[in-house]
C-alpha positions, 0 to 999 in steps of 0.5 A: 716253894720248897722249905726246911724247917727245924723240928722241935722249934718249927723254925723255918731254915731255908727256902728254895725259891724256883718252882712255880707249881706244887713239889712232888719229890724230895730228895737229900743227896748221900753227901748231905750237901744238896737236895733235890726237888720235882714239881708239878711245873714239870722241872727237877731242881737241884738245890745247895743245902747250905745257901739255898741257891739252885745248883741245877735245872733239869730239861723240862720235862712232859709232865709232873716230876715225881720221883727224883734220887741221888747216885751214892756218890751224889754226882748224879741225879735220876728224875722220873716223870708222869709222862713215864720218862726218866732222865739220868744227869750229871750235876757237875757237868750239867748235862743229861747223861740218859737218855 
């Protein structure tokens, strides 16, 4: 599970229910509207910022997901994995892009 909390009051805001292993990777898209997640359950999540609601699954992929990161126009998210594999995807259109 994936949380934010408020500094100075430790209040907790959000909970991103959905991964089901350790999260490895965090990332805020450029807009400020979405966060991404990896996991060692092997999955790239995409998350509304606001709702808490997934936006966004990833292909699984062979291993843990360990780097993930948004394009500058936040429309893409770039996920990359212990298995030495990466994939390029359009969030919008929720497809893979590359490979």
């Amino acid at each position: 599970m994936l949380q934010v909390w408020e500094v100075g009051t430790n209040k907790l805001v959000r909970e991103f229910k959905g991964h089901t292993d350790e999260v490895w990777a965090v990332a805020a898209s450029p807009d400020g509207k979405s966060v991404a997640s990896g996991s060692q359950d092997k999955t790239a999540r995409v998350w509304d910022l606001a709702t808490g609601n997934e936006i966004a699954q990833l292909p699984k992929f062979g291993d843990r997901v360990t780097a993930v990161a948004f394009s500058p126009d936040s429309k893409t998210l770039l996920a990359g994995s212990f298995d030495k594999s990466a994939v390029l995807y359009d969030i919008a259109a929720k497809k893979v892009k590359f490979p």
